[in-house]
C-alpha positions in Angstrom: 0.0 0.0 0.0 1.5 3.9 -0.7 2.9 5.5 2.3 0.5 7.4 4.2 0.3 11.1 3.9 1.2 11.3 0.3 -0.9 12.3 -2.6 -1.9 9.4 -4.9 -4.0 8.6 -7.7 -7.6 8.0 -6.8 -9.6 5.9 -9.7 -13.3 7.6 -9.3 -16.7 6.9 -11.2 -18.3 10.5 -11.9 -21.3 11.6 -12.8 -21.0 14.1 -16.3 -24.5 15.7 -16.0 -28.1 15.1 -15.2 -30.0 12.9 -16.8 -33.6 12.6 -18.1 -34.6 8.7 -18.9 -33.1 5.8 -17.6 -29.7 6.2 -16.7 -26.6 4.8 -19.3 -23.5 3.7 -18.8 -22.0 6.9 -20.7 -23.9 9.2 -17.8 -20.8 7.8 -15.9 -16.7 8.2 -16.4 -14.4 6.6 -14.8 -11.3 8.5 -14.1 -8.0 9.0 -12.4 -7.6 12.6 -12.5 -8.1 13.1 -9.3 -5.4 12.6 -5.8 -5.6 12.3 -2.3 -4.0 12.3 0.4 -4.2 9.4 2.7 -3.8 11.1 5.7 -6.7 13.2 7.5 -6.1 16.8 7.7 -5.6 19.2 10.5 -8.9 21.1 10.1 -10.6 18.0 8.9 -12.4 17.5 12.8 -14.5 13.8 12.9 -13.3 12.9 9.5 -12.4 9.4 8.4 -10.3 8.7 5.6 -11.2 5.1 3.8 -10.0 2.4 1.7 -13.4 1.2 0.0 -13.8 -2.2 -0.7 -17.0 -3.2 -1.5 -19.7 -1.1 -3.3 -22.8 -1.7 -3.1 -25.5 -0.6 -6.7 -29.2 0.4 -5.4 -32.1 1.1 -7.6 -32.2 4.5 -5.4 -29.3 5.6 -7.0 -30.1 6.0 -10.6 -33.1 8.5 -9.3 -30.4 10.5 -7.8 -28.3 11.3 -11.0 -31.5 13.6 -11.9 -32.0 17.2 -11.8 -32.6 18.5 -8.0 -35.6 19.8 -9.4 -36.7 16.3 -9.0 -38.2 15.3 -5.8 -34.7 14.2 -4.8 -33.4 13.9 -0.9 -29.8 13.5 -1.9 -29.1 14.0 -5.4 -25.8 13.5 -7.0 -23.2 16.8 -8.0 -22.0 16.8 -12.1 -18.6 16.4 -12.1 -18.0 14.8 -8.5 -18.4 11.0 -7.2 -21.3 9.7 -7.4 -22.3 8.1 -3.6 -23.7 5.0 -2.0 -24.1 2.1 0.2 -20.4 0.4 0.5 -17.8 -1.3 2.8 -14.3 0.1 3.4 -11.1 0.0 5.6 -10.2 3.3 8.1 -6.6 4.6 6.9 -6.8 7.1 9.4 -9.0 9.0 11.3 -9.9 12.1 13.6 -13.4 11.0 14.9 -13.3 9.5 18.6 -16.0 6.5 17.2 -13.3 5.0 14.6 -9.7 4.6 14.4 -7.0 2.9 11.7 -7.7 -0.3 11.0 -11.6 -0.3 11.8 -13.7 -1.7 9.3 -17.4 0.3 8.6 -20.1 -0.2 6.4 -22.4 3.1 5.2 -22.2 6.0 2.6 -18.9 6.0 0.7 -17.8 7.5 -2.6 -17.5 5.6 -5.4 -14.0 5.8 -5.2 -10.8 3.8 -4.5 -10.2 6.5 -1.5 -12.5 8.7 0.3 -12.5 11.4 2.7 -15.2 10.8 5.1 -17.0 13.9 6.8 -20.4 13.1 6.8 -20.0 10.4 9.5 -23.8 9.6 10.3 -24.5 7.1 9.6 -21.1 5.2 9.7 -21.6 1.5 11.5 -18.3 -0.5 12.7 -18.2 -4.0 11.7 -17.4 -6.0 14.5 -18.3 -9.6 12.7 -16.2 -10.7 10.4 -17.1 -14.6 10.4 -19.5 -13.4 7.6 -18.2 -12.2 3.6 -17.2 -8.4 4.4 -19.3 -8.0 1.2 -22.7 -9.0 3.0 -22.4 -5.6 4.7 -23.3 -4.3 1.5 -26.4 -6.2 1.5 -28.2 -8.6 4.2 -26.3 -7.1 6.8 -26.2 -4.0 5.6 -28.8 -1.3 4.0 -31.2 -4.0 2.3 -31.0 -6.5 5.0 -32.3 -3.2 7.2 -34.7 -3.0 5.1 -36.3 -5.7 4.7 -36.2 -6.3 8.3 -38.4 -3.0 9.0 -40.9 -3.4 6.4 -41.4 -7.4 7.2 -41.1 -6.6 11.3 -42.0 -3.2 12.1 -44.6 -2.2 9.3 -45.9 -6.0 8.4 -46.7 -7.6 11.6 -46.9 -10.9 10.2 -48.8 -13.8 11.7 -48.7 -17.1 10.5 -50.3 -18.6 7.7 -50.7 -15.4 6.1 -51.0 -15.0 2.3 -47.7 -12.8 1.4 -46.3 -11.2 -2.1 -43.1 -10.3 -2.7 -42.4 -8.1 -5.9 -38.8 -7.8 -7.4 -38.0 -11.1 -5.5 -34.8 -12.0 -6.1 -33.5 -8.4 -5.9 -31.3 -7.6 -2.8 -34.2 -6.6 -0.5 -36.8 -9.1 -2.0 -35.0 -12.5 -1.4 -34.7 -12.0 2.2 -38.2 -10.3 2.3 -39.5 -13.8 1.5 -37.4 -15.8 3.4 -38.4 -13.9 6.8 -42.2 -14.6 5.4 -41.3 -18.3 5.4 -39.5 -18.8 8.6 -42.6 -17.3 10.3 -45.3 -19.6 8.5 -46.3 -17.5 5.8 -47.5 -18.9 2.3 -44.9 -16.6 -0.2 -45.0 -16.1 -3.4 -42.5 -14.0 -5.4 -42.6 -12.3 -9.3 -39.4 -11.6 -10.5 -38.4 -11.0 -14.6 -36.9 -13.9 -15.5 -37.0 -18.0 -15.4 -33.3 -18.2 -14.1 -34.5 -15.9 -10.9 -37.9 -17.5 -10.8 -36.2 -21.0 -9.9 -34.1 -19.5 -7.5 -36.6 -18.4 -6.0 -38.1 -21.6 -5.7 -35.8 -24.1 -5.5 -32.9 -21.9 -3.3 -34.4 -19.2 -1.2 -37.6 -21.6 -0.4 -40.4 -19.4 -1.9 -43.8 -21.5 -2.2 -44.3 -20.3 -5.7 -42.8 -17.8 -8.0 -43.6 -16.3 -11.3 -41.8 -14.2 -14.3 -44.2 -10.7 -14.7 -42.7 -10.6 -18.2 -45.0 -13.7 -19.3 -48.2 -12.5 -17.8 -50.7 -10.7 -20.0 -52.9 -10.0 -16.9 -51.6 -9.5 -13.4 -54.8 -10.0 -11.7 -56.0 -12.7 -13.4 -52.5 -14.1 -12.5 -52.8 -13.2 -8.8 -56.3 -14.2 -8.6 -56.7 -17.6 -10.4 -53.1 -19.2 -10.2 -51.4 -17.4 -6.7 -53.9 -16.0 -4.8 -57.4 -17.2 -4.9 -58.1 -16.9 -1.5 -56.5 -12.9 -1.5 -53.3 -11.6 -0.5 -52.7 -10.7 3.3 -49.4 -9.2 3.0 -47.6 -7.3 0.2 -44.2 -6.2 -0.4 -44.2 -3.5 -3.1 -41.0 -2.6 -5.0 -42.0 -1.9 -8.4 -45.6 -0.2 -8.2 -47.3 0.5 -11.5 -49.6 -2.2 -13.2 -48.3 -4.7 -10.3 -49.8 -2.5 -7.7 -53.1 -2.1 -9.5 -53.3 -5.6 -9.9 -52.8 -6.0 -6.0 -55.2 -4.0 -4.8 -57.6 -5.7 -6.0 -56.5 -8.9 -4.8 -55.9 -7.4 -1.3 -57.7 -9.7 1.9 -59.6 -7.4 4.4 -57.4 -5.5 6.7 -54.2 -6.5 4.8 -51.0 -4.5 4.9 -48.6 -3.1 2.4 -45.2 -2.0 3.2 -43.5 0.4 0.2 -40.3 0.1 -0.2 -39.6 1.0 -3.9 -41.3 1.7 -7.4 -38.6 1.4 -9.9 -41.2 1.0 -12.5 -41.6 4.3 -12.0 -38.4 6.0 -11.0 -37.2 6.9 -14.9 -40.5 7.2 -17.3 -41.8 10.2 -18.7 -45.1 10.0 -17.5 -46.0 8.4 -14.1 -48.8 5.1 -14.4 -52.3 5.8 -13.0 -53.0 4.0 -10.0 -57.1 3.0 -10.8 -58.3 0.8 -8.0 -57.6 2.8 -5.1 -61.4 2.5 -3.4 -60.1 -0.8 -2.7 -58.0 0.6 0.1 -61.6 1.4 1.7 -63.6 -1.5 0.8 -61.0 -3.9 2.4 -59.5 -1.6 4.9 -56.3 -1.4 3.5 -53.1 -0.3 5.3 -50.7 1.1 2.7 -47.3 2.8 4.1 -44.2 4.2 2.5 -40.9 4.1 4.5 -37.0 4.6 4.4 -34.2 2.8 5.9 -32.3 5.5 7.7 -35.8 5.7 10.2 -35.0 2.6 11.4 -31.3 2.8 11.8 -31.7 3.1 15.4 -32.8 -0.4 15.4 -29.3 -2.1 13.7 -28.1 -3.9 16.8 -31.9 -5.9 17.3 -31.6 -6.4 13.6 -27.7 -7.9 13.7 -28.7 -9.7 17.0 -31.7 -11.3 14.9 -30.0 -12.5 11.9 -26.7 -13.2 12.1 -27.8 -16.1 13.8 -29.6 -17.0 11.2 -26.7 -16.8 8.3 -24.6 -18.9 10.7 -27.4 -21.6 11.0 -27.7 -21.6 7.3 -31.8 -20.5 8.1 -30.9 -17.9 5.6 -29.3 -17.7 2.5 -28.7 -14.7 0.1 -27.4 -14.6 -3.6 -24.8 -11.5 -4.6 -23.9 -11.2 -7.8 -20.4 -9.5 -7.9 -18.4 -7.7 -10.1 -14.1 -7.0 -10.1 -12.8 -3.5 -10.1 -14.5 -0.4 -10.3 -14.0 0.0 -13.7 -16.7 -2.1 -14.1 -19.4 -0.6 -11.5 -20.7 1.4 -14.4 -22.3 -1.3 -16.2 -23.1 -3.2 -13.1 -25.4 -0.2 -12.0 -27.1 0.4 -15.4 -28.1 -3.3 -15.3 -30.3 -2.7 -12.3 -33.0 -1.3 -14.3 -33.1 -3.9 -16.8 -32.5 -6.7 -14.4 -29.0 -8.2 -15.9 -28.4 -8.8 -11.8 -29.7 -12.0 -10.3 -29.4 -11.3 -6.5 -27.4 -8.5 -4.6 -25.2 -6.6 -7.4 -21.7 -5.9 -5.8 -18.7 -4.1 -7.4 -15.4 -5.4 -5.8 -13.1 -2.6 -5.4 -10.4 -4.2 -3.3 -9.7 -7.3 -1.0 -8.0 -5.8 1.2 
């Protein structure tokens, strides 16, 4: 590794300007134009300075290379790093919580190095019996997430009828697989056959089918999946999916919203038709984001890492080498080249 305190050459992905539509591979540039310094300045107070390992591509982050016009909480600056979820190694530090050698998992740069001011939230990793890359996912941001949504907005009981949309995606997969250790009948859509029989024959979903080959999602839901109604539903994707849903909703059942990436990069938004279904059946719809339940990280570690280590849990990456090739492995979120957790390897160490 270079000495510390010396300026060195820092590969970075950028951002070259806003974008309207889906996102492309040439809205990105990877560079080395750019040096750092690997040590942590004087007037730099509660900084950390990072090695990243591990990056971590979310549907999230495609919305965030638009205008701020857009309803955007933390959209992306032309010209600079684009940001997200990843895993990386402190080089050096001046915040009291994390010193040199500490590994963390939260927002990093997509960078080889980063200076680290924003420090909230930054969580240690203290278990490292478990792939350091599973902090980008099941124990990290999406594992979070689909703990609130199936735990705190869900309320599951078992028995209950449960879909799970964008299955096999990062969140999805383990979505289902809470459903199923508590009883629940789980059924997933996902877009193609290769991830439908994952889901069914890996990550133990009852059923599973490719939305691509349905003509009608509520005759789907209704005739083949669901005849009896769906008690729980975990929405990812909105659009025809959730129209299709609501009407196939039980009284007093429950959806937790996580995502729409249907709708994150189309010019006009899909109508939502069957909404006096929410009255008729009493539905509980509600929205959340994963830095609410932050707070609860320690009762979420405490609750499934001993499920990983008792295999009662398993979880599919999908993981690129260098960050040279995080570029494509983003893009391919939104037309589902990823089967399972998409990481981008940026170093072992």
């Amino acid at each position: 590794m270079a000495n510390e305190g010396v300026e060195i050459s820092n590969k970075q992905v950028i951002l070259k300007e806003y974008i309207t539509g889906l996102p492309k591979e040439s809205d990105l540039l990877v560079t080395t134009n750019n040096t750092i310094s690997l040590k942590v300045g004087r007037g730099s107070p509660k900084a950390v300075l990072v090695k990243n390992l591990y990056l971590s591509c979310d549907p999230y982050m495609g919305y965030s290379m638009k205008h701020p016009d857009c309803d955007l909480h933390n959209p992306y600056t032309p010209g600079s790093p684009i940001t997200g979820f990843g895993v990386a190694k402190v080089l050096d530090s001046s915040h009291p919580d994390f010193k040199k050698g500490d590994l963390i998992w939260g927002i990093t740069g997509w960078e080889q190095y980063s200076l680290l001011t924003a420090t909230e939230p930054l969580f240690k990793i203290n278990h490292t019996d478990v792939p350091l890359s599973y902090y980008t996912g099941i124990l990290g941001m999406p594992g979070l997430t689909a703990y609130a949504g199936f735990y705190e907005i869900w309320s599951p009981k078992k028995g209950e009828y449960v879909l799970v949309s964008a299955a096999s995606g990062a969140v999805g997969q383990l979505v289902g697989q809470f459903a199923k250790l508590m009883g629940c009948y789980v059924v997933g859509s996902a877009g193609s056959k290769e991830k439908v029989d994952l889901l069914k024959n890996k990550l133990g979903f009852d059923d599973a089918f490719n939305y691509k080959e349905e003509l009608d999602f509520n005759a789907t839901l209704k005739s083949r999946y669901f005849p009896e109604g769906i008690d729980i539903y975990f929405e990812n994707v909105g659009g025809k999916m959730l129209d299709a849903v609501l009407l196939n909703m039980r009284v007093h059942g429950r959806i937790a919203v996580c995502g729409m990436i249907s709708q994150y990069h189309v010019d006009q938004l899909e109508a939502v038709h069957y909404l006096t279904s929410i009255i008729y059946k009493r539905v509980h719809i509600e929205g959340f984001v994963v830095s609410d339940y932050f707070p609860l990280y320690c009762k979420f570690m405490d609750t499934l890492l001993p499920c990983i280590r008792e295999g009662k849990i398993k979880y599919v990456e999908d993981i690129v080498e260098g960050l040279e090739s995080g570029p494509a492995a983003l893009i391919g979120l939104y037309s589902g080249q990823n089967v399972g957790k998409q990481v981008v390897v940026v170093d072992h160490d």
